[in-house]
N, C-alpha and C positions, 0 to 999 in steps of 0.2 A: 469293669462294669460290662456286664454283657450286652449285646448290641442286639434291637431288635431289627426296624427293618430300616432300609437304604442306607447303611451306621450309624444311626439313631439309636441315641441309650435313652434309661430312664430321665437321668441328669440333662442333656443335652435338649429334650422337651421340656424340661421343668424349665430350663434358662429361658427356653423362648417362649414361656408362657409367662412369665413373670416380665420380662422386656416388654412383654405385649399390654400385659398389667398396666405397665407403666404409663406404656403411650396411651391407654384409653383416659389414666386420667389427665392427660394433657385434651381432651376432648370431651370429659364431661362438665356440664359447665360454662363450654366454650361459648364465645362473642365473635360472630363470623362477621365481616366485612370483606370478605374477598367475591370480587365479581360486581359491585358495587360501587360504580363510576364516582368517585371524587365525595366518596363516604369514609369514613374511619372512627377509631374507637378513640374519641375524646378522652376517657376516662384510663389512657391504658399507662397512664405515673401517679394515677390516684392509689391512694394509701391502699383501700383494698386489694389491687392486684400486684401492686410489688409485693405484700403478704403474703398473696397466695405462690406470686414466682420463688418466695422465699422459701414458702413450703416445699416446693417441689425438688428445690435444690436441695432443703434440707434431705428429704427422705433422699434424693440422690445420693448425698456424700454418707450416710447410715448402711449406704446398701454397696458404695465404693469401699469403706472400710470393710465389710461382712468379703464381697470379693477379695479381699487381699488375704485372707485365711487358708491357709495351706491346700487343705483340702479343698475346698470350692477354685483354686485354681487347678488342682488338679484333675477336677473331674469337669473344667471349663462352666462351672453354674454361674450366673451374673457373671458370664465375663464381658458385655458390654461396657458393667462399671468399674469395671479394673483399672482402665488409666480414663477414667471421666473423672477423677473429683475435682482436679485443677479448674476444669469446665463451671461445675457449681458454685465452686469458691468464687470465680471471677464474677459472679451473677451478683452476690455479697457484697463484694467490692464496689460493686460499680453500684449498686444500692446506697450503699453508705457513703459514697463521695458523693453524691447527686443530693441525699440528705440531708449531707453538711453545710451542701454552699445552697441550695433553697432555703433551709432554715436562717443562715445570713445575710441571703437577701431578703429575708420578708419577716423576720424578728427583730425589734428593737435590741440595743444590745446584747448581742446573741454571744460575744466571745466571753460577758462578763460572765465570770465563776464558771469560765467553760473546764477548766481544767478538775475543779473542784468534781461539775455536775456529768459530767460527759465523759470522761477518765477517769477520775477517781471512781465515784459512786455506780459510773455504769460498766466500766469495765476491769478494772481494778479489784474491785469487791468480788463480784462474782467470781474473778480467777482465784482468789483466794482461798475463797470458799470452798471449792472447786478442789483445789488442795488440800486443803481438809477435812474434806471427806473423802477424798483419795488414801490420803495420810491415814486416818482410822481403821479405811480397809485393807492396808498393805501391814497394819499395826495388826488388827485381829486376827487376822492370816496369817502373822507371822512372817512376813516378806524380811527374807537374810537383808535387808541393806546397812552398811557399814553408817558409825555415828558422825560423817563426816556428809557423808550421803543424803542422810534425814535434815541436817540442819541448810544442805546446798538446797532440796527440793523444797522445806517447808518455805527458804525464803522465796523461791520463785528463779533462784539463780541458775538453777538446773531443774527437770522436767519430770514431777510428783506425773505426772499423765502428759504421755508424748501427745496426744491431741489439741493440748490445751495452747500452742502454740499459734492459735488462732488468736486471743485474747492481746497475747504480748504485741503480734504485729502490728495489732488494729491499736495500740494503746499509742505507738509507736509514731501510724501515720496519724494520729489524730494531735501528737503534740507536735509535729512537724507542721499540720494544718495552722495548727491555734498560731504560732510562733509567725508562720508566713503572711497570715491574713489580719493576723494583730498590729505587728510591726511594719510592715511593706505594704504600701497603696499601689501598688502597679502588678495586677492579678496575672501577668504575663510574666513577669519574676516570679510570683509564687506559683507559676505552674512550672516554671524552670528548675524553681530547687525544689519541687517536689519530684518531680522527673529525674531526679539527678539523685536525691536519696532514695528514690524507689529500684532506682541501676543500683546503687551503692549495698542497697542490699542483697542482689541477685550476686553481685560480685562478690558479697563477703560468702555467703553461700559458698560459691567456687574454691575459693579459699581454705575456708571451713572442713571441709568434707563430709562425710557421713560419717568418718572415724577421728579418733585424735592421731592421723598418721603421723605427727611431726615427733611423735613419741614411741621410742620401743627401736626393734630392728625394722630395715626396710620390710616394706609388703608382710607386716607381724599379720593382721587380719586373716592373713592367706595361710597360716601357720596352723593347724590345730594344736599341736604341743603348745604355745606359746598360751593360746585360751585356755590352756587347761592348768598351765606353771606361771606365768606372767602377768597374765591381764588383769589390770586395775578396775574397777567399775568406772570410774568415768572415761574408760578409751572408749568402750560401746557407741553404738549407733540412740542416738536420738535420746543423748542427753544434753546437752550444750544448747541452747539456743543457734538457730541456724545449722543446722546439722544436718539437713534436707532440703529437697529443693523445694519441698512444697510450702517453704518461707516463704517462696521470692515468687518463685515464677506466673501466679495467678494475678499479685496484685496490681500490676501495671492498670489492671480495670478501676483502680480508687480513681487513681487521675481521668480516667473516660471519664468515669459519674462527675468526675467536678468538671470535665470540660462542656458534660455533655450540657450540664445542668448553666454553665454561663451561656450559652450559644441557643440555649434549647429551643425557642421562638424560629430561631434563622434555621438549626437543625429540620426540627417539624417541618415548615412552611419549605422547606428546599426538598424533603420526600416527598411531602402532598402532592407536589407538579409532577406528575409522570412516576407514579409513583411504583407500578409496577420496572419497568426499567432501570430506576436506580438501582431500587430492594436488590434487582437480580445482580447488576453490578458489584454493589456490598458484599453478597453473596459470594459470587465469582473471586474479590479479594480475599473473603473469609479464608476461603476453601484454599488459596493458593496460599495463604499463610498456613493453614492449618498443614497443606505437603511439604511448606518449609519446618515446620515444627517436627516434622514425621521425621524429613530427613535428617535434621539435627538430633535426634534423639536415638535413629537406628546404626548414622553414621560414627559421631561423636560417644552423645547417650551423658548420663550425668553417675548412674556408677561405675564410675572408671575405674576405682579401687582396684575390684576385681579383673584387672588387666593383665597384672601384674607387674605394672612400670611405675608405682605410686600412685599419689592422688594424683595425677595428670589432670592439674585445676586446667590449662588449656582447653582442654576438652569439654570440660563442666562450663567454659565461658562460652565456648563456641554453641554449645546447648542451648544455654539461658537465652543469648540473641535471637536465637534462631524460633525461643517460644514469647520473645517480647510484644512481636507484631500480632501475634496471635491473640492475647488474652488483652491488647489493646482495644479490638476491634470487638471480639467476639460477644462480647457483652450487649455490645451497641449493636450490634446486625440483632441481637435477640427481641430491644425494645423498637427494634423498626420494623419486626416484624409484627409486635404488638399494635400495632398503630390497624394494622387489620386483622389482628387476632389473638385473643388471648383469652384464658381459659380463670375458673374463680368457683370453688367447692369444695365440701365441708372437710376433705380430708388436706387438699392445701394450705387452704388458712387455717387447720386447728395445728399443721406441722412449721405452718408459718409466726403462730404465737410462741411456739415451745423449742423454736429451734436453734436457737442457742444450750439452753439445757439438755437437750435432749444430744447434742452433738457431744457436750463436756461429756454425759455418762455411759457415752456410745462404749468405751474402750470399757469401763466398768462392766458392763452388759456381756462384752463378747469375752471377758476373762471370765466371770464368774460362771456361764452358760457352757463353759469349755468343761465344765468339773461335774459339772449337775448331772446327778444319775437316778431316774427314780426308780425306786424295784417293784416287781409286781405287776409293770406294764408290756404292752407291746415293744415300745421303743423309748430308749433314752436319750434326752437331750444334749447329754454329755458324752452320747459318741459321736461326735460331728462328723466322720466319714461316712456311717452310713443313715445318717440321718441329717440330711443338708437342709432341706426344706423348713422340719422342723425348728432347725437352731437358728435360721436366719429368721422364723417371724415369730421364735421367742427372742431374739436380739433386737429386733424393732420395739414387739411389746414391752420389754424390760425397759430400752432405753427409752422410751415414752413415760412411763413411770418413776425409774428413775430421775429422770429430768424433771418431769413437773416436781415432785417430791424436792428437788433440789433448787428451785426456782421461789417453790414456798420459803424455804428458808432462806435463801439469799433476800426477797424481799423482807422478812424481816429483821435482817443484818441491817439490810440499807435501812430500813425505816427507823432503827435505832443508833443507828451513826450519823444518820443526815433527816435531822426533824424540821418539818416547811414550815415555815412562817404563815402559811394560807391554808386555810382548810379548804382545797380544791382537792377533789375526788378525780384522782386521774390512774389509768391502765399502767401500770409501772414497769410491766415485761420488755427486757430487753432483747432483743433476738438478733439473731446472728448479723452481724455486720451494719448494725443500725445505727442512727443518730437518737442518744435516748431523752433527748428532750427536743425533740421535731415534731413536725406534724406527723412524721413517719415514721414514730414511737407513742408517741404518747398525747394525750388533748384529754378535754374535759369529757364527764362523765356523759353528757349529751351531745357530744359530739356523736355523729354513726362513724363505727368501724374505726374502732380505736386498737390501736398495737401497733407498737414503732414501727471446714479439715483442710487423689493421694495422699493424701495420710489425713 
């Protein structure tokens, strides 16, 4: 790309203009309490602004994925969100644990038919779904996959759409939850063995790798002859459950949301005192966990594959520790800083309603935009090199479309698999990482402001 002035390219303006994009809407909208002696934003766990923080994360990890595409790394466009999506996710997390244990302390029987209404019908379904209309388009298109392939992916056993691994985790902590807080009265154990299977995950990761190295010759990956004579399809990357770090390493934030959410009274009223001073402390941890995360990932790093000394799982464990503290905290430094500001407009909440669908049909978006050639025009969508701009805000447009489109149908899957006994008129969208029968999913129709990925 040729450089116009101070090595400034085209690309390298467009990044900072879109960064900038961003940050403004972190300020439109906004609810300032800062400067304002022993004032704060009451309203900053009410439904509509975890919405709208939902939005924002969503469109974040839409735009982490678009950066991981060859070319926009190469010409550094969004490269701010190239290793930010773990960041986003953690926001989800720590949303949807906060969700879970408010809705159980303040719904009458809340675990009953939680399995049913909360896993099954809310997350279950839609990955499904999710698959099959993945299935359809890897069918129409003609996608080579072997018959052994089709029947692993349709069941969900292996991954019809590498993104949808979001779905399985969250299915995952949520029958850990029901199990812990069903069977055991002493909420200190069940933060323990939640704590313990949320490590257990990170760990099987480790294990795991991003390839099936335990098969083949050593360091086969490293091989091109062997890709091109050998390789099975399921040795690949990001077929297996777990097969990335980006399983493990955000969620540690479910347990913040549920701790934040048992504590939250003592939490709040222990900021409010001096509350400039804490923040900054919080901060100053954040930040010192966020250089231990740096270091663990430029020293160690989690693909190690490419070492050439094996999966050196060692290495991949000393990583994951090193981003525990990190995505423990960082969720929670973000709603304390809500407490004096936080931001609520038409493009967060409308990404905050849709953004679970809109995340499953992210990867549909940027395969199909990858091929799209119109003739006749100035510029085609489908050269993504020299047309960066264009294809990242037709991958947004498409995945918004997409999404909704795909959200209409799942509701009425659900509405045919699970008929209510009450004719109460309620918001039935489930979105990324929510509780979908909380108050921060779903309430009656007069209620106001209703609606409950790195990689």
């Amino acid at each position: 790309m040729e450089e116009l002035v101070g090595g400034l390219t085209i690309w390298s303006i467009i990044d900072k203009v879109v960064a900038y994009l961003f940050i403004v809407l972190l300020f439109w909208g906004g609810k300032n309490k800062f400067g304002k002696k022993d004032e704060f934003n009451d309203d900053f766990l009410s439904l509509e602004v975890m919405k709208s923080l939902r939005g924002f994360a969503a469109l974040g990890v839409i735009l982490h994925h678009i950066s991981q595409e060859y070319f926009f790394q190469e010409e550094g466009v969004l490269s701010v969100f190239v290793n930010a999506g773990a960041f986003f996710v953690s926001i989800f997390f720590f949303c949807s644990g906060y969700g879970l244990l408010k809705s159980l302390d303040t719904k009458k029987d809340y675990l009953k038919g939680f399995i049913r209404k909360r896993i099954v019908k809310a997350i279950v379904v839609p990955f499904y779904v999710n698959v099959l209309i993945y299935g359809l388009f890897m069918f129409i298109v003609k996608m080579p996959l072997e018959k052994l392939q089709w029947v692993t992916n349709l069941s969900g056993l292996t991954m019809m759409n590498r993104y949808a691994w979001f779905p399985i985790v969250l299915s995952l902590l949520y029958l850990v939850f029901f199990l812990c807080f069903r069977f055991i009265k002493n909420r200190y154990v069940c933060f323990g063995i939640l704590f313990t299977f949320i490590i257990g995950m990170g760990v099987l990761f480790s294990f795991v790798g991003h390839y099936a190295w335990w098969y083949g010759p050593e360091n086969w990956w490293m091989d091109e002859n062997y890709w091109e004579t050998s390789f099975q399809w399921w040795q690949g990357e990001q077929i297996f459950w777990f097969s990335g770090e980006w399983w493990a390493n955000s969620a540690p934030a479910f347990l913040t949301g549920i701790v934040f959410a048992h504590f939250e009274k003592q939490i709040v009223a222990f900021f409010k005192k001096d509350y400039i001073v804490k923040f900054h402390v919080l901060l100053v941890i954040t930040a010192l966990f966020y250089a231990l995360s740096e270091f663990g990932q430029s020293k160690f790093g989690y693909w190690t594959e490419w070492n050439g000394n094996g999966p050196e799982i060692d290495d991949k464990l000393i990583t994951y520790f090193c981003q525990v503290p990190l995505f423990s905290v960082f969720a929670l430094t973000v709603f304390i800083f809500m407490m004096k500001y936080h931001v609520s407009n038409p493009v967060s909440q409308f990404f905050g309603k849709y953004s679970l669908h809109t995340y499953l049909m992210n990867l549909a978006a940027i395969t199909l935009l990858r091929f799209v050639e119109v003739p006749d025009v100035l510029v085609c969508v489908g050269d993504v090199k020299n047309n960066l701009l264009i294809y990242a805000l037709s991958v947004i447009i498409l995945s918004v479309l997409l999404g909704v489109a795909e959200q209409k149908i799942t509701d009425r899957v659900q509405n045919l698999l699970f008929v209510r006994k009450k004719p109460v008129v309620i918001d039935r969208t489930w979105t990324l990482l929510d509780d979908s029968d909380s108050k921060h999913l779903a309430c009656v129709k007069d209620e106001p402001g209703t609606n409950g990925n790195n990689k």
